[in-house]
Each structure stands twice: as C-alpha cells, then as structure tokens.
C-alpha positions in Angstrom: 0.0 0.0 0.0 2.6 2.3 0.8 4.7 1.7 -2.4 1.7 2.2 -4.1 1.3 5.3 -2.7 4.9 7.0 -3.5 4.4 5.5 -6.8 1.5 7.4 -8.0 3.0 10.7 -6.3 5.8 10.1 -8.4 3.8 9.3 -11.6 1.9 12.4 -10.3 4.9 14.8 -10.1 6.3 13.3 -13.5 3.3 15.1 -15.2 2.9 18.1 -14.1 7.6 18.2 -14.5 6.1 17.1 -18.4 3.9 20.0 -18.4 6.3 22.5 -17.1 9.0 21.2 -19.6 6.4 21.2 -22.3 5.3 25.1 -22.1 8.9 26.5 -21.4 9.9 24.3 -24.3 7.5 26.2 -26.9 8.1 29.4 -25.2 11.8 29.1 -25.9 10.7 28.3 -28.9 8.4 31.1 -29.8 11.1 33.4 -28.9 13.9 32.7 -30.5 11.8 32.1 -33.5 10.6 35.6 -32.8 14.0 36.6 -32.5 15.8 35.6 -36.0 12.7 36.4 -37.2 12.8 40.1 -36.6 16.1 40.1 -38.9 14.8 38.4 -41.5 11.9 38.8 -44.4 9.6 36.4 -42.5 9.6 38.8 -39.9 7.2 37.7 -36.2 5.1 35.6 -38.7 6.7 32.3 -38.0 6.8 33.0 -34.3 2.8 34.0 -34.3 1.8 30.5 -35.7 4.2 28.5 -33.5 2.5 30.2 -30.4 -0.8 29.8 -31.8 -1.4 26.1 -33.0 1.9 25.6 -30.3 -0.4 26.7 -27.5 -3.7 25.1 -28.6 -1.4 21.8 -29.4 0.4 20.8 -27.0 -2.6 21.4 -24.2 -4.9 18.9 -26.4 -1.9 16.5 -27.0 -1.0 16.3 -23.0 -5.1 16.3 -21.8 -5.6 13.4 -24.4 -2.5 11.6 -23.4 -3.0 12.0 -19.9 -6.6 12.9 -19.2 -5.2 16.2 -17.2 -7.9 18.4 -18.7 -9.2 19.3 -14.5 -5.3 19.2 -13.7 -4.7 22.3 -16.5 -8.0 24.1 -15.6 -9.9 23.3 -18.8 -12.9 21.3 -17.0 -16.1 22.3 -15.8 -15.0 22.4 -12.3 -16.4 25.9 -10.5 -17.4 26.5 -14.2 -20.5 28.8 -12.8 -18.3 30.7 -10.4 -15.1 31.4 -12.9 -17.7 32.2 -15.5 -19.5 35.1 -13.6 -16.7 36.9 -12.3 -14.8 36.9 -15.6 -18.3 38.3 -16.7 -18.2 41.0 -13.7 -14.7 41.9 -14.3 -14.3 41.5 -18.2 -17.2 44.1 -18.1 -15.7 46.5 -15.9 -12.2 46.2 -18.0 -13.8 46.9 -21.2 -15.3 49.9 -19.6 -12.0 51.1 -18.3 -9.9 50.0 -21.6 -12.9 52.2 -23.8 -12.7 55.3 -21.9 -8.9 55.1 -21.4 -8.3 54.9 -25.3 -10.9 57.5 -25.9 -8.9 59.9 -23.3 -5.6 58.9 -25.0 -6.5 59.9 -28.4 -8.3 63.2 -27.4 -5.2 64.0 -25.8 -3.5 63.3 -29.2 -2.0 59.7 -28.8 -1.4 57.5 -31.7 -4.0 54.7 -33.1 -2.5 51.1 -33.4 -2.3 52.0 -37.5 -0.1 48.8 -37.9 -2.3 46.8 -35.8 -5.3 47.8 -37.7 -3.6 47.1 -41.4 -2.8 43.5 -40.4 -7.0 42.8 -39.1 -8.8 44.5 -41.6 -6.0 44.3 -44.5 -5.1 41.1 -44.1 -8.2 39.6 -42.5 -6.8 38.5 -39.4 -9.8 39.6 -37.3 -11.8 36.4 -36.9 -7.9 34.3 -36.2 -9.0 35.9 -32.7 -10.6 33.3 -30.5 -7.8 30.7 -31.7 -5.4 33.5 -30.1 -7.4 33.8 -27.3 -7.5 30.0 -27.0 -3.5 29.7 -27.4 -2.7 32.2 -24.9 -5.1 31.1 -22.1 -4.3 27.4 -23.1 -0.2 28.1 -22.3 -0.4 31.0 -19.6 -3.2 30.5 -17.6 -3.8 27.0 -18.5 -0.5 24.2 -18.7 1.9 26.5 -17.2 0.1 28.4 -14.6 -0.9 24.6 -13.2 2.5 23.0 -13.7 4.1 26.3 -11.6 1.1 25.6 -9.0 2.1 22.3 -9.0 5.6 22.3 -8.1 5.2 24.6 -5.0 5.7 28.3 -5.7 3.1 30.8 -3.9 0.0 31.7 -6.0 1.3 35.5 -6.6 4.5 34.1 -7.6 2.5 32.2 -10.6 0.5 35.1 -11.0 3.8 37.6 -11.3 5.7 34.6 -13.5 3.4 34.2 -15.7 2.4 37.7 -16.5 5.7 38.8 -17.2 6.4 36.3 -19.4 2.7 37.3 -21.2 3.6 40.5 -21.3 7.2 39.9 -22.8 5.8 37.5 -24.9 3.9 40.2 -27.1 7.4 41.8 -28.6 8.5 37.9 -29.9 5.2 37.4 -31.2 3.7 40.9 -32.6 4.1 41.5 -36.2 4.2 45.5 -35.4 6.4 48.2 -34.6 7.7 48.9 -30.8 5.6 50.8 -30.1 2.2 49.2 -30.5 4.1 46.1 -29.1 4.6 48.5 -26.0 0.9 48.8 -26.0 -0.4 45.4 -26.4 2.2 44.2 -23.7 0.5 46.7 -21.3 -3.0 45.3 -22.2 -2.1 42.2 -21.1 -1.2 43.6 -17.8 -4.3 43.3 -16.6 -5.7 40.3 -18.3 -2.4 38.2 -16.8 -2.9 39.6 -13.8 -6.5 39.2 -12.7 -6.8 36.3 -15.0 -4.4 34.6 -12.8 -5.6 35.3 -9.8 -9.4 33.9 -11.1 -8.2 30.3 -12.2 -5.6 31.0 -9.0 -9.1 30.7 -6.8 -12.0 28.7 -9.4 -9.2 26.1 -10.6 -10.8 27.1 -13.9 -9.3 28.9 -16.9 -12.9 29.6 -18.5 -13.3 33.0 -16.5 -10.1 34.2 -18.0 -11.1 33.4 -21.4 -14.1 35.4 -20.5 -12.1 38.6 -19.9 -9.5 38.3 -22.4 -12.2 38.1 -25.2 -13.9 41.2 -23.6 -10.7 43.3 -23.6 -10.0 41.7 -27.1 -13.6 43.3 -27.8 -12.7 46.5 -26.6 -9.5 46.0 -28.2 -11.2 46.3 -31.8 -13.0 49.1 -30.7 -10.1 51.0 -29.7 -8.9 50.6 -33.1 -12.0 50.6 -35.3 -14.8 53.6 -33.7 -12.8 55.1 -30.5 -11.1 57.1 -33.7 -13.3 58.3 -35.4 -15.1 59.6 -32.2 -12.5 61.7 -31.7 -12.6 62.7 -34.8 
C-alpha cells in the first residue's frame, strides 16, 4: 500500500515536471523564432503561428494523453463561479480600456495604425478566438498549473506568468515597438487578474471570458474610438 502510494506521487509529479517542460519548451521556442525572425523577411510571422497552434497543441496532445484536462483548468470544475466573475470583471475592463483609449486619443495619442492594417488588410480579425484559445491554453492553463504544481506561492505564478505574457507580445507581434509597447501593457491586466481567477476557481474559463472582452474592446479602440475623436 505504501509503495503504491509513493508510486502514484511520483507518476503524479512526472506530469505536471512534463507540463512545465512542455510550455517552457515552446516558449523558448516562440522566442527565439521571434528573435531571428525580426532580422529576416519572414519577420514575427513564423513566431505567431508557433505560439498559436503551439499553444492550442500541445494542451490537447498532453489532456488526451494524460486525461489532465481538471489538472490544466480546462474542466467544468467551479465552471458557474469562474464564468460570472470573468463576466463582472471583463465588463468593468472593457469599460476602463474604452474610456482610457478614448482619453488617450483626445489628448492626441497615436492609433495602433499597424495593428489595424494586419485585421482588416489582411483579415486577421476572426484568427481571434484561436489567439485567445493559445494564450489562455499556455499562460493560464498548462503552465500556470504546472508552476502551482511544483510549490511556488499563488502570486509568484501570477507575477511569472504575466511577465512572461507581457514579454511574450514583442517575440510574437508583427508590429512596430511601439504598438508592441501597448499590447504588452494590455495584457497587464488580463495576466494579472486572469491569474488570480483560475488561481481561486481552478478554472481557466473565466479568463477566457475577460481576455475576449478586452479583445472586444481592443477592436473598438482601433476601429470607432477614432473616429469619435474625430
């Protein structure tokens, strides 16, 4: 009974170490991808797609391999609960991004230009929920639980995995600096909170919830806060 015991904590710990490996893996990946890509014709483009079928990948790979889908968050566990507060605060973020953007170009502030040639020029708009799907997937999702996992505080996690959100947005970002600059501080807040949500529900769904909210508000701050001010 006992041997039995250490044996499954073992087999236990083996997965989430695979999980850990896994998403620090493709990170690496992303980023140096991101990296040679910058100096070359190809440009962030490779690095985008890795991080986007990367992220969605290797989550559905390990969950059908392992049957960890409760163990990454992606289950129906405190569904309800995760799902109403990323409601409550998606709603009050989109509020907050709107105005914000709307006091930032009155004030004579530059539109994401770039940002807005690449959705509407090259029809990159609706690729959205599979971006949303990548990100939550990887940050808040199979990394997030493997970090849990292993020990480390909950704000820790939360700080970890934001900053590497946050820096993740200049390997992946097929724009200039600057608009990097301010996507990386959009996803501030949705690492931050976000993490704290599946931190306390076990459940990555609320997240999603606000990320597709700011994303919402996102397209609005590029497509009608402009020509408000104008």
């Amino acid at each position: 009974m006992e041997q039995t015991r250490f044996s499954n904590a073992g087999f236990k710990e083996s997965l989430y170490e695979k999980r850990l490996q896994l998403s620090l893996i493709l990170t690496g990946v992303i980023w140096v991808s991101g990296l040679i890509g910058h100096f070359t014709p190809a440009g962030e483009w490779p690095a985008l797609f890795i991080y986007v079928l990367g992220g969605i990948g290797i989550v559905l790979w390990h969950g059908k391999n392992t049957g960890e889908w409760k163990e990454m968050f992606i289950s129906t566990e405190n569904l309800g609960k995760s799902l109403k507060w990323g409601g409550i605060i998606g709603g009050f973020l989109f509020v907050m991004d709107v105005a914000n953007t709307y006091m930032y170009l009155k004030g004579g502030g530059e539109p994401m230009a770039q940002m807005e040639e690449i959705l509407v020029g090259m029809n990159m708009l609706y690729l959205f929920p599979l971006l949303i799907l990548a990100e939550e997937f990887l940050w808040r999702g199979i990394l997030f639980s493997a970090l849990l996992e292993k020990g480390l505080n909950k704000h820790l996690v939360v700080a970890i995995t934001t900053i590497l959100y946050m820096v993740n947005h200049f390997a992946v970002a097929p724009v200039g600096l600057f608009e990097r600059g301010l996507m990386a501080m959009m996803a501030m807040p949705i690492g931050i909170i976000g993490g704290y949500l599946v931190a306390n529900t076990r459940n990555l769904w609320g997240s999603a919830l606000i990320h597709t909210t700011t994303m919402v508000s996102m397209i609005l701050d590029i497509f009608l806060i402009p020509k408000l001010v104008s």
